[in-house]
VEXPADREN-752372 format. One record per residue (C-alpha): residue in one letter; residue number from 0; x, y negated, z. Coordinates in nm, 3 decimals. Example, Ala and Ser with C-alpha at 12.3 -4.5 7.8 and 13.67 -1.06 7.14 Angstrom:
2
A|0|1.230|0.450|0.780
S|1|1.367|0.106|0.714
% end
This chain:
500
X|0|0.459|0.831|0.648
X|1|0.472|0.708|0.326
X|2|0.396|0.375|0.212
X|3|0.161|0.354|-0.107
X|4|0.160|-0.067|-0.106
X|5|0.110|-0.256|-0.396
X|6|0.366|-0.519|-0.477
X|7|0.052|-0.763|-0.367
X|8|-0.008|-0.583|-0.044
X|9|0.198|-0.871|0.122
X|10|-0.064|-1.044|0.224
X|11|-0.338|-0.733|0.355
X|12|-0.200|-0.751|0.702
X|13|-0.229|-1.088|0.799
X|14|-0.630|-1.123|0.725
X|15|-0.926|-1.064|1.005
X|16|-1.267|-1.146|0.885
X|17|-1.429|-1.465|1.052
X|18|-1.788|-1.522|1.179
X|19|-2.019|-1.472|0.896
X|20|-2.359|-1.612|0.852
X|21|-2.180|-1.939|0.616
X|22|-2.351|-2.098|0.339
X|23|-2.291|-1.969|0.014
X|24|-2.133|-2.175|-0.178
X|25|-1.850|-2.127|-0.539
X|26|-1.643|-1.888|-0.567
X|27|-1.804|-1.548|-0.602
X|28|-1.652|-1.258|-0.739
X|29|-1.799|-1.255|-1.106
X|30|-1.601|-0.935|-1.268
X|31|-1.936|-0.777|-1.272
X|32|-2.201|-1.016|-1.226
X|33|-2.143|-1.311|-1.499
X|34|-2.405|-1.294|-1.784
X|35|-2.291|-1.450|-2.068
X|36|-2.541|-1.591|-2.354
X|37|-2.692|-1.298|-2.623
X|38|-2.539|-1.553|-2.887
X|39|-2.191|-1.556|-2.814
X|40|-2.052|-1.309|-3.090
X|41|-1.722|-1.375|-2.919
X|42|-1.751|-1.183|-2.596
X|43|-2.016|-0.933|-2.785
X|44|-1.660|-0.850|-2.974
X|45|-1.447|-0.822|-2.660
X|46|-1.752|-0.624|-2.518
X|47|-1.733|-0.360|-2.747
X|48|-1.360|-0.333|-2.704
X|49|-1.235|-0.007|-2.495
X|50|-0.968|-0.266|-2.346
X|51|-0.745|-0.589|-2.456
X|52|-0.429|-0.375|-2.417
X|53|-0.368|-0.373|-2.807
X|54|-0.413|-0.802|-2.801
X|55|-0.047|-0.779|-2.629
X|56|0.212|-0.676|-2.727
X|57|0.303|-0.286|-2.656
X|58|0.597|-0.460|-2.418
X|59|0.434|-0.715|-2.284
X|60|0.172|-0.426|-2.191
X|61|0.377|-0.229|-2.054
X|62|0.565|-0.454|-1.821
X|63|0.211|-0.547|-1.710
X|64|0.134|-0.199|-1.645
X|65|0.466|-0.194|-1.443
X|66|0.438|-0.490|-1.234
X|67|0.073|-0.385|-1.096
X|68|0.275|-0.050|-0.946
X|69|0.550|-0.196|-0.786
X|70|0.551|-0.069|-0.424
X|71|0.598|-0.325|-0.099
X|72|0.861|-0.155|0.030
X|73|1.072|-0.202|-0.311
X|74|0.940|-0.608|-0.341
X|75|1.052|-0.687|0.072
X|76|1.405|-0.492|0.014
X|77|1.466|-0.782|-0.304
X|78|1.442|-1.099|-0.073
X|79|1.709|-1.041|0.188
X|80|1.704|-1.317|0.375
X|81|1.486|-1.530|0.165
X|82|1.201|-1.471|0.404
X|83|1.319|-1.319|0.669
X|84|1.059|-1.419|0.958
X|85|1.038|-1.137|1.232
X|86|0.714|-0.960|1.174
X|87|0.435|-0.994|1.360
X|88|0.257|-0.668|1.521
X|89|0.049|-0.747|1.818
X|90|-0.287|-0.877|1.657
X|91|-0.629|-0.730|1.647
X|92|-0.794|-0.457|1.404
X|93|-0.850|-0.660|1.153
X|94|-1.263|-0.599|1.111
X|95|-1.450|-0.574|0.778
X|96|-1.760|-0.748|0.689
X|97|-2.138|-0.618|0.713
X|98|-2.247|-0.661|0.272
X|99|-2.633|-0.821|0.346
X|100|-2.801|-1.010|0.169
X|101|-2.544|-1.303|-0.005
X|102|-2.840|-1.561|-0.079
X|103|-2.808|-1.793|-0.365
X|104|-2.522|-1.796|-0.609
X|105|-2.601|-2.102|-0.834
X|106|-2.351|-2.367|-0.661
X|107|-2.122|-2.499|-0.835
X|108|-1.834|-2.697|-0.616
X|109|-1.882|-3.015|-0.432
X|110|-1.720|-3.343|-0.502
X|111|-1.839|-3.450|-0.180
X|112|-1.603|-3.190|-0.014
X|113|-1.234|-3.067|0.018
X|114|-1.079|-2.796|-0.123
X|115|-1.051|-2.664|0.237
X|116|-1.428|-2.701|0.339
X|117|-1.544|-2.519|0.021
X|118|-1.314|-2.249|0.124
X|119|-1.440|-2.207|0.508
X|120|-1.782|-2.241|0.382
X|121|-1.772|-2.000|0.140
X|122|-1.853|-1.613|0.198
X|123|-1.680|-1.508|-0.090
X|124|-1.307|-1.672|0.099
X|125|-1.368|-1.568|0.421
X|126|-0.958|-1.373|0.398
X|127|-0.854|-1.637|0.250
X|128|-0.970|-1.902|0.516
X|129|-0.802|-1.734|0.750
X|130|-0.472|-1.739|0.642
X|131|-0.517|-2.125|0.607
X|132|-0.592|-2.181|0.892
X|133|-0.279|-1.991|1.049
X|134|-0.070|-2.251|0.852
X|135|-0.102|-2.624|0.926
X|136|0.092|-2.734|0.627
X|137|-0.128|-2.520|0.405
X|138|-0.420|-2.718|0.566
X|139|-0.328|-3.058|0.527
X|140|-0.248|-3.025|0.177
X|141|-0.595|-2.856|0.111
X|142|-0.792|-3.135|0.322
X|143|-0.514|-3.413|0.186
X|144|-0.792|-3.667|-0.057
X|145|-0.509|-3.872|-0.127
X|146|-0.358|-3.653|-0.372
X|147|-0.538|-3.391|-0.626
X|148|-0.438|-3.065|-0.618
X|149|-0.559|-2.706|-0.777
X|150|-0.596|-2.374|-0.628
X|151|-0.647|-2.069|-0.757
X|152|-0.806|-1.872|-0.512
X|153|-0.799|-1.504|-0.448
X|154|-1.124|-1.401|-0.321
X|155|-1.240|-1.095|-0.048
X|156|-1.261|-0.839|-0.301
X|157|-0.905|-0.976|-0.442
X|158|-0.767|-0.905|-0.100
X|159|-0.982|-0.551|-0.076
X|160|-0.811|-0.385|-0.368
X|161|-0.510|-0.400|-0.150
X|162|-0.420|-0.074|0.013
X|163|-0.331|-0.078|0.391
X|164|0.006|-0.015|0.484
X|165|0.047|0.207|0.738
X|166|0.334|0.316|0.946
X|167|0.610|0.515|0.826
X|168|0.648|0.856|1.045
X|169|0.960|0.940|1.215
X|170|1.181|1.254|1.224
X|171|1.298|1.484|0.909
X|172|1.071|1.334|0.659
X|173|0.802|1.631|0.707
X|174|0.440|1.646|0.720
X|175|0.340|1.441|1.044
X|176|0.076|1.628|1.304
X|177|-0.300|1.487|1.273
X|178|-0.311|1.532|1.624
X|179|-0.029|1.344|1.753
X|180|-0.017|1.019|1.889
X|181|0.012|0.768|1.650
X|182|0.058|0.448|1.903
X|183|0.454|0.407|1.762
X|184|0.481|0.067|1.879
X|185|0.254|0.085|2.210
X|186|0.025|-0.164|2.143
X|187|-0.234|0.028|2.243
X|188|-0.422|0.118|1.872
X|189|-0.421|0.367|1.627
X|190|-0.117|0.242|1.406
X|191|-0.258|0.461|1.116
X|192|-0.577|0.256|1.138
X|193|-0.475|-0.131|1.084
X|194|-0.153|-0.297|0.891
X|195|0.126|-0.519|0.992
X|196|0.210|-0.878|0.924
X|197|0.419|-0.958|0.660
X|198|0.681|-1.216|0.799
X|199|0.519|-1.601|0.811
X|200|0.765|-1.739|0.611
X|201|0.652|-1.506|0.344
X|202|0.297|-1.587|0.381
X|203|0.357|-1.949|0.408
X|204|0.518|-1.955|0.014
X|205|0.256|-1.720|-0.130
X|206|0.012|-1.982|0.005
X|207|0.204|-2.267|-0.176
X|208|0.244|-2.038|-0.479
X|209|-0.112|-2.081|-0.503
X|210|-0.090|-2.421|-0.484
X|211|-0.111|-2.661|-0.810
X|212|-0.021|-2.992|-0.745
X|213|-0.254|-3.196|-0.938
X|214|-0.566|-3.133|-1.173
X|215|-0.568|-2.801|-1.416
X|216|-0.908|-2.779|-1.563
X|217|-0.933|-2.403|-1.728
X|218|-0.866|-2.561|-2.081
X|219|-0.552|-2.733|-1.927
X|220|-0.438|-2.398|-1.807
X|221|-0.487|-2.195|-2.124
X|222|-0.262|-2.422|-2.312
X|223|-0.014|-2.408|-2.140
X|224|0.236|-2.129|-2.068
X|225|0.382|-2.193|-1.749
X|226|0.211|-2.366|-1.437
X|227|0.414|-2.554|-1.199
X|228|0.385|-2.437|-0.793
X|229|0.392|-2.637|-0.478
X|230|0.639|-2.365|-0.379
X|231|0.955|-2.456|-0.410
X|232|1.278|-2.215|-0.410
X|233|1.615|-2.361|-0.306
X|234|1.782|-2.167|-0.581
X|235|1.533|-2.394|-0.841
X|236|1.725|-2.663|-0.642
X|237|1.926|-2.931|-0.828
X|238|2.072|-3.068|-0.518
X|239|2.354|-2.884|-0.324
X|240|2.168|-2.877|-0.048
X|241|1.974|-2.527|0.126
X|242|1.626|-2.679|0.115
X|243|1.497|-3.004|-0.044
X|244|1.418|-3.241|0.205
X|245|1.059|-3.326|0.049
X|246|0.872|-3.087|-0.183
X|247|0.907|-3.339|-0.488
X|248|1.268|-3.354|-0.488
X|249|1.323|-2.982|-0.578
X|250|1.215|-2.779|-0.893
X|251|0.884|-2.616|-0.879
X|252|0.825|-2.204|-0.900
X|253|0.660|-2.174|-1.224
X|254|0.372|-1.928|-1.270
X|255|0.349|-1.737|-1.566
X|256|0.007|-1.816|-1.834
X|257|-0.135|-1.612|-2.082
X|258|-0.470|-1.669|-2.261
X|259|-0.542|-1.351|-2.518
X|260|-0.615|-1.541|-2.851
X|261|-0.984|-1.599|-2.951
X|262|-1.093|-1.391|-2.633
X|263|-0.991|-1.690|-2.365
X|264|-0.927|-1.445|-2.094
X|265|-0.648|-1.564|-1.856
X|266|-0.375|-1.396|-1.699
X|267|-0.096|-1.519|-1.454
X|268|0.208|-1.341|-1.354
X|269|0.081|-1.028|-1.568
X|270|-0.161|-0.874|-1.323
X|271|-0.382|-1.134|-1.202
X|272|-0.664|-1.234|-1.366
X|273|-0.907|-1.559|-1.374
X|274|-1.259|-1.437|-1.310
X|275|-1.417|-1.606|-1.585
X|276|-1.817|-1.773|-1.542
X|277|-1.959|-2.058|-1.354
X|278|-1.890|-1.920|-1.023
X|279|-1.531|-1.863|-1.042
X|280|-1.368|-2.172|-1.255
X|281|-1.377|-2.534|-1.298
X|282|-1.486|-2.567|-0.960
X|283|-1.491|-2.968|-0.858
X|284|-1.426|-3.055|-0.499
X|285|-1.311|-3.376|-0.334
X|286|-0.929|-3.345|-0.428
X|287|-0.893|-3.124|-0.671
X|288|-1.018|-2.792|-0.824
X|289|-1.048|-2.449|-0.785
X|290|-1.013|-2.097|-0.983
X|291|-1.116|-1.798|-0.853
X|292|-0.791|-1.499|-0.900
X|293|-0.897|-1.113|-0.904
X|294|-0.532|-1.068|-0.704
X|295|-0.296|-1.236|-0.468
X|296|-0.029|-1.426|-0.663
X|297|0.302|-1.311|-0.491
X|298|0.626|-1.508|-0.518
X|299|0.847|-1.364|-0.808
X|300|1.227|-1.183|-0.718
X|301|1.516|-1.294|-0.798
X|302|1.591|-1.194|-1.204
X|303|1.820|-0.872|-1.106
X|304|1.582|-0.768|-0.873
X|305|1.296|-0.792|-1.161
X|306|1.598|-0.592|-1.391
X|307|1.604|-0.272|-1.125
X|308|1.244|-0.290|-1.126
X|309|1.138|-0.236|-1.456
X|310|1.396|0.061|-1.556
X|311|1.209|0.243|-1.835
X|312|1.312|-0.106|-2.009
X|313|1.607|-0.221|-1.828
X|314|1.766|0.074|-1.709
X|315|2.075|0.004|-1.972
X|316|2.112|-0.355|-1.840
X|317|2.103|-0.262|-1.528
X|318|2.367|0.000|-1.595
X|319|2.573|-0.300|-1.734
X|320|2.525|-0.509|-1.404
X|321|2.631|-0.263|-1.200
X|322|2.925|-0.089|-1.409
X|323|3.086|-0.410|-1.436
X|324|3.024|-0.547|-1.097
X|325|2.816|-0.842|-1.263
X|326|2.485|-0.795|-1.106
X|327|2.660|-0.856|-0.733
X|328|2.862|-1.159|-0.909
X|329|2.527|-1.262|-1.031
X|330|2.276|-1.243|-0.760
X|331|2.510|-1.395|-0.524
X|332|2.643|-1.698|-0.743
X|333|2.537|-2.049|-0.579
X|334|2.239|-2.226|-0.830
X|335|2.184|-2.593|-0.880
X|336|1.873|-2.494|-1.134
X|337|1.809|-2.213|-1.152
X|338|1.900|-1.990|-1.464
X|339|1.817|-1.819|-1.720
X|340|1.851|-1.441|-1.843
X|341|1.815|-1.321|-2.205
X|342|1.748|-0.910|-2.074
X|343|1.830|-0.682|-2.384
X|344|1.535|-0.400|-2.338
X|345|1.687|-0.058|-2.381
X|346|1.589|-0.050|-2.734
X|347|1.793|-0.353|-2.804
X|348|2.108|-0.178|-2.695
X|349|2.029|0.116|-2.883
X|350|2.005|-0.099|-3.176
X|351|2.384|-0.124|-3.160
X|352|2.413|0.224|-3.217
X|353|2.557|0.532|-3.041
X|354|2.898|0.451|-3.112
X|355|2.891|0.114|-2.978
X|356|2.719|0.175|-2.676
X|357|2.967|0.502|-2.586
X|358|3.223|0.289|-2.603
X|359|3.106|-0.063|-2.399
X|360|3.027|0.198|-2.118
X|361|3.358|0.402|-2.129
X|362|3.641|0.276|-1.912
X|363|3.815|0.111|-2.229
X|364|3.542|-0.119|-2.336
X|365|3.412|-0.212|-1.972
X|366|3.582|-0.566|-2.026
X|367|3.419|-0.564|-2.367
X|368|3.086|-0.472|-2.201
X|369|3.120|-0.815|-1.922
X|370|3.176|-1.072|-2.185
X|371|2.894|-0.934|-2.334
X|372|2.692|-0.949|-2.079
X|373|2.791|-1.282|-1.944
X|374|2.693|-1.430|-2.327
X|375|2.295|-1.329|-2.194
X|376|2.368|-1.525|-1.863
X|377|2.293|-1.890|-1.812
X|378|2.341|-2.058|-1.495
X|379|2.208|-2.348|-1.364
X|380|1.963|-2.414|-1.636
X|381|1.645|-2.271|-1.657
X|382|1.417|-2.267|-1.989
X|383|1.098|-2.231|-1.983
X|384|0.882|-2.197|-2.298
X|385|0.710|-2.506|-2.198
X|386|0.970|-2.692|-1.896
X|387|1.315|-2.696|-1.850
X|388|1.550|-2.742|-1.553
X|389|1.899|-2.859|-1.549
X|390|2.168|-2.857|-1.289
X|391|2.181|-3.251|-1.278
X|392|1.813|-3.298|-1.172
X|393|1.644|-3.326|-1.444
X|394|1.257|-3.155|-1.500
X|395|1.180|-3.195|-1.880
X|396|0.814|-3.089|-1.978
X|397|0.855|-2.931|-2.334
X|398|0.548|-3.028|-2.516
X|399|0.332|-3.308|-2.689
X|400|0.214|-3.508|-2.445
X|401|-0.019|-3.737|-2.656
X|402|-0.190|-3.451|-2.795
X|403|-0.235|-3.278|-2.435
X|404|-0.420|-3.612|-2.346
X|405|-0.671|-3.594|-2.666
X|406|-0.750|-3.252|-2.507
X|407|-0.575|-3.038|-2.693
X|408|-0.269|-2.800|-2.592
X|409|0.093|-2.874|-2.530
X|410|0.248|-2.868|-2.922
X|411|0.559|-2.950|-3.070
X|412|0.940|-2.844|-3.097
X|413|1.260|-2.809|-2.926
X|414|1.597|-2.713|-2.959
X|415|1.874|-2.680|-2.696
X|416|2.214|-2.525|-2.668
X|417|2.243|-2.328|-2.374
X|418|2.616|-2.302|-2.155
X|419|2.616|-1.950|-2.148
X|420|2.862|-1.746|-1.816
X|421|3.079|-1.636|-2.136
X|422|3.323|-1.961|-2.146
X|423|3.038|-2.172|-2.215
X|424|2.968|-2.059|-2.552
X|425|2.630|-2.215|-2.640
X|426|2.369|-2.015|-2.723
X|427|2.098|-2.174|-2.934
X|428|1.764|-2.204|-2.862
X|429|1.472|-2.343|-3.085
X|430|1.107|-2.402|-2.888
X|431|0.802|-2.412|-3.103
X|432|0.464|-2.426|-2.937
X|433|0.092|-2.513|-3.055
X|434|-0.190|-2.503|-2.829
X|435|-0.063|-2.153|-2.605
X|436|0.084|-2.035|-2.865
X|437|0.466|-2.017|-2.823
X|438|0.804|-1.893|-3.034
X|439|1.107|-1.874|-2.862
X|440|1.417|-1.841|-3.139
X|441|1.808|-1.772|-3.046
X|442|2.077|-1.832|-3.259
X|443|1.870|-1.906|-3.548
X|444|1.711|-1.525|-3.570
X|445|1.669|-1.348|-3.236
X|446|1.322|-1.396|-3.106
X|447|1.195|-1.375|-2.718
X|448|0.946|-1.060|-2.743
X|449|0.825|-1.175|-2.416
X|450|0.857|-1.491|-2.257
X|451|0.909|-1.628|-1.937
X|452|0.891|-1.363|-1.660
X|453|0.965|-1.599|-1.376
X|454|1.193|-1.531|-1.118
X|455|1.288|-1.662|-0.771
X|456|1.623|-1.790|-0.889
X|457|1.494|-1.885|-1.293
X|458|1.320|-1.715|-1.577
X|459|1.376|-1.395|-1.766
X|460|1.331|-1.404|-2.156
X|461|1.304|-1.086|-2.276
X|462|1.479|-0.968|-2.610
X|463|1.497|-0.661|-2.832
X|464|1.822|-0.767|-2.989
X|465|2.134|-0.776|-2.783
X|466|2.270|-1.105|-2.863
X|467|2.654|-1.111|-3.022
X|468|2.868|-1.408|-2.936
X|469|2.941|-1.572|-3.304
X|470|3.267|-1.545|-3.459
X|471|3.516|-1.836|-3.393
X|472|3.549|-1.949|-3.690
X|473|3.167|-2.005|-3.720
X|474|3.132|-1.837|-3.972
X|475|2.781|-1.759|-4.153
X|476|2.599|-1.404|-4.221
X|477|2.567|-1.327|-3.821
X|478|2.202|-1.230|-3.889
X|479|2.255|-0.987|-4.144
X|480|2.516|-0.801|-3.951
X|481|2.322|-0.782|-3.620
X|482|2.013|-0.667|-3.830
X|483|2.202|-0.324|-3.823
X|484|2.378|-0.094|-3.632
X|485|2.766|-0.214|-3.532
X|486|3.113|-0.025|-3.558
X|487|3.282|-0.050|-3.258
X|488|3.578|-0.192|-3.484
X|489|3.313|-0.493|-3.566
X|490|3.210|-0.582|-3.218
X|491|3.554|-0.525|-3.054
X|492|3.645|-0.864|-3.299
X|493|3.384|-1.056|-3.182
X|494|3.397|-0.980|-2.806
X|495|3.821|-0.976|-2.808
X|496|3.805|-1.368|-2.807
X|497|3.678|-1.380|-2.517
X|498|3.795|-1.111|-2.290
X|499|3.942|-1.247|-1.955
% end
């Protein structure tokens, strides 16, 4: 049978409704029931809007549009052995709740309370509760009042937009009989009629990835770009070592931010959403705060993995990975760091023209085609557009601090020069940011068109110019050449230098 997950569907299986009958408390679902004053012209505007699509940019949409389709069987196949936990498939049917009456809706947090108690108490994180309480670590940190932390917090209906996943039919691929038994693993049930668990070790990070350590009011979080996790990856990993042996000595998963200007609505990762209103954000508790989510978070792939999954924009990358035999090189190189990838979209390559791309993929310019590939890879350093990680250890936030602290957003500039896989030719990178609002410049005239798609092993930055490594000479006038199309005669000199 065919599966029909969500790339979020991770999480459906592992959730059985507990006792209801709990106090209402924060947290509801407010897509639908926040009333907002008759005076604010601003979200009278964003009312009248058919959608916020055209506030992004058509790529940035697009990707968006991609991510929310991506399929669970696609996301598990990316991770290997990254969570590789056998799966669990002798639990119960997992039962829904009876909607009655809710009661009130006017609370508001509790500072008296942990983020943990507001969760079991609430009927609005019922799914939620559950998993917590499968996973002690998870637990301690959420009842832990010697540290702060913030949570963003996918509610029921988050976790009722996922689709069940149901079992896969054997034998020739045809239509399966209504009337046969569908029992495949003899547990007893109707396999068609409840999910599986996802592995534990997969659970256990998309808990953490949901996980803030310390205090991120909403205004905190919409200037900034990139949230730092309580998950952390071994590939983020300065050390040589598998797994950190405490949390704070390895680099955190980042989560993607993106307030639309003016508007204020919030976005992480692409497709999830903070519920805005009373109910969902802001919400004090005894260590910490909490956000309501309108979907699960899920742990990003590894960067080639996010390449092959986005193909009506990568497809030509992708082509370059695997024609030269750099996306195995890649995927399997050891990271102290992380990394980061500049992806060329597929219009960037066309940009070079038809002659230049015939020839990069032809049999002739293959070795052409790696060094230019390896000039968009940089290992062991991962940039941000608001932190940076280096092989040696060291986590720099990229911002103004003293201006964060007056309550404003993270502002300022930055340059580095990146060690790029092509020799170590530098590629240059200039970071200017001003409350959420963020340009990312390379080699003094190629801009990031979108920023910081995190990935298991790094970052992506996304560009619509393939980046040319300069000449040797250093030589001036790079931008106006890459503004246009380039003879193969052209790039073949730039590239030769550095040929293996």
């Amino acid at each position: 049978m065919r599966h029909t997950i969500l790339l979020f569907a991770a999480t459906a299986a592992a959730l059985v409704t507990p006792d209801q009958g709990k106090q209402q408390v924060a947290l509801m679902d407010s897509d639908d029931k926040v009333t907002f004053r008759p005076d604010n012209a601003v979200q009278a505007w964003w009312d009248a809007l058919p959608d916020a699509a055209h506030l992004l940019s058509s790529l940035e949409q697009r990707i968006t549009e991609e991510l929310e389709r991506l399929r669970l069987n696609d996301f598990f196949a990316l991770y290997g052995d990254e969570y590789h936990g056998d799966r669990e498939d002798d639990h119960p049917r997992p039962r829904h709740p009876r909607h009655g009456r809710h009661g009130r809706h006017d609370h508001h947090g509790d500072p008296t309370k942990t983020i943990y108690e507001l969760i079991k108490q609430s009927n609005h994180t019922t799914k939620l509760a559950k998993l917590v309480d499968e996973h002690d670590e998870i637990k301690q940190l959420l009842q832990d009042t010697e540290h702060n932390h913030t949570l963003f917090v996918p509610t029921d209906r988050a976790f009722a937009r996922i689709p069940h996943h149901r079992h896969r039919r054997g034998g020739g691929g045809g239509k399966s009989d209504s009337n046969a038994n569908t029992d495949d693993d003899n547990d007893g049930d109707d396999d068609d009629k409840h999910p599986h668990k996802p592995p534990k070790e997969f659970v256990l990070a998309l808990l953490k990835y949901h996980l803030l350590p310390g205090l991120y009011p909403l205004r905190r979080i919409q200037t900034h770009t990139t949230l730092p996790s309580e998950l952390h990856p071994a590939a983020l990993n300065a050390t040589t070592t598998t797994v950190p042996s405490h949390p704070s000595q390895g680099n955190p998963q980042r989560i993607r931010a993106f307030t639309l200007p003016l508007i204020h609505h919030t976005r992480l990762n692409f497709y999830t959403r903070l519920l805005p209103g009373r109910h969902a954000s802001n919400l004090p508790a005894k260590n910490g705060l909490l956000h309501a989510i309108d979907h699960v978070l899920v742990p990003p792939p590894p960067q080639t993995a996010l390449v092959r999954l986005l193909p009506s924009h990568f497809s030509t990358l992708a082509l370059a990975l695997e024609t030269t035999g750099l996306g195995r090189e890649l995927a399997g190189a050891a990271r102290r760091g992380g990394g980061t990838l500049f992806a060329p979209t597929n219009r960037a390559w066309a940009r070079l023209g038809r002659p230049a791309n015939a020839f990069l993929f032809s049999p002739p310019g293959r070795k052409y085609l790696a060094a230019l590939v390896r000039y968009h890879v940089v290992l062991n350093e991962t940039l941000y557009s608001d932190a940076y990680y280096s092989a040696k250890g060291q986590a720099v936030e990229i911002g103004n601090e003293e201006e964060e602290e007056a309550g404003g957003g993270a502002g300022g500039s930055w340059h580095a020069d990146l060690a790029s896989w092509l020799d170590g030719k530098p590629i240059s990178v200039d970071v200017k940011s001003w409350n959420g609002f963020v340009s990312i410049v390379l080699n003094g005239h190629v801009r990031v068109a979108v920023r910081d798609v995190v990935a298991a092993d790094g970052v992506v930055q996304v560009v619509e110019r393939v980046l040319i490594p300069p000449h040797r000479h250093g030589g001036q006038g790079d931008e106006e050449e890459e503004a246009e199309e380039m003879s193969v005669e052209v790039l073949k000199s730039r590239l030769e230098p550095y040929l293996e």
